[in-house]
N, C-alpha and C positions, 0 to 999 in steps of 0.2 A: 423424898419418901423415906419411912422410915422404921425400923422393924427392931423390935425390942423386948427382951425376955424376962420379966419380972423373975423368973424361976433361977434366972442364971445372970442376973444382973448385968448381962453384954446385951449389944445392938450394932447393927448397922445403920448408915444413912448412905442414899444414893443423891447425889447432887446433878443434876442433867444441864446441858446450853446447847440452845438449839440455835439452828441456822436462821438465813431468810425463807427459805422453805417451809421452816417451822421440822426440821427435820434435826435429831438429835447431833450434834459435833461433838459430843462429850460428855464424859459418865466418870464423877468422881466417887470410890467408897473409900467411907470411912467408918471405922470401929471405934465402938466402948467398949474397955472391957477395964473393969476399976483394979485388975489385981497388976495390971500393963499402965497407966496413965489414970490420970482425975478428969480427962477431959476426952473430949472425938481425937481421935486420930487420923490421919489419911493411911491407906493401904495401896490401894489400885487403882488405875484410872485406864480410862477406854477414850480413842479419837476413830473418829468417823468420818469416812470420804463418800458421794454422793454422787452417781452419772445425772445428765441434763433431766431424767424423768423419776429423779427421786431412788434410783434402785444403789444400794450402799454397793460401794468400788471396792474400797477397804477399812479395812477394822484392824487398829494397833493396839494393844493393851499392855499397859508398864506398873509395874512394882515400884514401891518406894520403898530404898533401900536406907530411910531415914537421914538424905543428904539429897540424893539426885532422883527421878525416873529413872529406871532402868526397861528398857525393852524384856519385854517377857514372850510376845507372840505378836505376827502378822499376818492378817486372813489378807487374801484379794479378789475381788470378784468378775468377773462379767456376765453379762444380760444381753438377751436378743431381743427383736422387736416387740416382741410376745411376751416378755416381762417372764422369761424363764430362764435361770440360771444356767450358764456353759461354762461356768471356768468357777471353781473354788477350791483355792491354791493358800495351805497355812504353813509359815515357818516359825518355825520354833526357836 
């Protein structure tokens, strides 16, 4: 997917891979912006964890420090039988 500003000549793209579930494992963005690079860049990316009925456990998302991932935040979750949330826990 991908979102792009004729007015200001920057964009994003979202690259997504999904599991066997068909349920997302990852979300990569990446930027244009022509006055930064000629080409996409990568920025941020998102990794996703799943209990047995599909309800996301946890969510990592990291910065690219132009070398490595860097840890930027960590959500965690749990779910009851009822598919209602009881526990969302973020570090920072």
């Amino acid at each position: 997917q991908e979102v792009f500003s004729p007015e200001t000549n920057r964009g994003l793209r979202y690259v997504f891979t999904y599991n066997n579930q068909k349920l997302g494992d990852t979300q990569t963005i990446y930027m244009y912006d022509p006055a930064k690079s000629d080409d996409w860049y990568v920025t941020e990316k998102g990794e996703y964890e799943y209990d047995t009925k599909g309800n996301m456990t946890k969510e990592t998302r990291y910065i690219w420090n132009g070398t490595d991932w860097t840890p930027n935040d960590m959500t965690n979750a749990a779910w009851d039988d009822q598919k209602r949330m009881i526990l969302n826990e973020t570090y920072i």
